[in-house]
C-alpha positions as CSV (number, residue, x, y, z in Angstrom):
1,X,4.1,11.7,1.0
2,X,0.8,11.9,0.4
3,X,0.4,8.5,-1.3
4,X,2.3,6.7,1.6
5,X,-0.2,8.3,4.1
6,X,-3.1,7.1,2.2
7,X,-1.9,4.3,1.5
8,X,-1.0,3.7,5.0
9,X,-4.6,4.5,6.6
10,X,-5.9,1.8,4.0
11,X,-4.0,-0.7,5.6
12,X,-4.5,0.2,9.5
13,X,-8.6,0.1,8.5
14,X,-8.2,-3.0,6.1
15,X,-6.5,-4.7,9.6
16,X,-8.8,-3.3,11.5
17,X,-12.0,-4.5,9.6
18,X,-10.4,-8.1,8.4
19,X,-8.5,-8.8,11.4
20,X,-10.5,-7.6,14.2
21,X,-7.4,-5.9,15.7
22,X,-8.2,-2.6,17.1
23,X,-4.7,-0.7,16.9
24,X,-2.3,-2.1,14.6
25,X,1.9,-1.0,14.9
26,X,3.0,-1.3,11.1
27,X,6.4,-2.8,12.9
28,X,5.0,-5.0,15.1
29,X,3.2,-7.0,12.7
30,X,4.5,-11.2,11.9
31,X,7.5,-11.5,9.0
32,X,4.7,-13.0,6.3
33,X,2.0,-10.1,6.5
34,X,5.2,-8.0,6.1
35,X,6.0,-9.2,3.5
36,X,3.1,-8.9,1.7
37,X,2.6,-5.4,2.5
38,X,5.9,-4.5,1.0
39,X,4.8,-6.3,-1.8
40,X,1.7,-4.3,-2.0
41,X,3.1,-1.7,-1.8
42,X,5.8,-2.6,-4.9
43,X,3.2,-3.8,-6.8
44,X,1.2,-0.6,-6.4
45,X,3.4,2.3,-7.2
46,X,4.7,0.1,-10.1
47,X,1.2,0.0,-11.4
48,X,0.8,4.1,-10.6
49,X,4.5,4.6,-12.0
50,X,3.1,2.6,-15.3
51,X,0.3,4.1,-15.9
52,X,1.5,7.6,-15.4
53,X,4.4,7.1,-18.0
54,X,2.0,5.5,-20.4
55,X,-0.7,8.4,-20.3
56,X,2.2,10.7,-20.3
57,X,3.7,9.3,-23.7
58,X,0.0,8.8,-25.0
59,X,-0.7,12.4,-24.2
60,X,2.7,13.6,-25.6
């Protein structure tokens, strides 16, 4: 779970820095930013997924 732990200490300091919120509870944040932190997140081990399978068959 390494990716989802690094992934998830981007986000608190991202919120942190953007936002100007000091502590942020992944669940007790508004339906839209939600939703576009799942999608983040989709979007991003897609991308990782990808490129690992195409480096994998490139390498093969």
């Amino acid at each position: 779970m390494f990716w989802f732990d690094l992934f998830t200490a981007l986000y608190q300091f991202s919120l942190r820095t953007d936002l100007g919120i000091t502590s942020v509870d992944a669940y007790g944040l508004t339906r839209p930013l939600k939703h576009s932190i799942a999608l983040w997140y989709f979007s991003t081990v897609c991308a990782w997924l990808w490129l690992s399978t195409d480096q994998f068959q490139s390498g093969a």
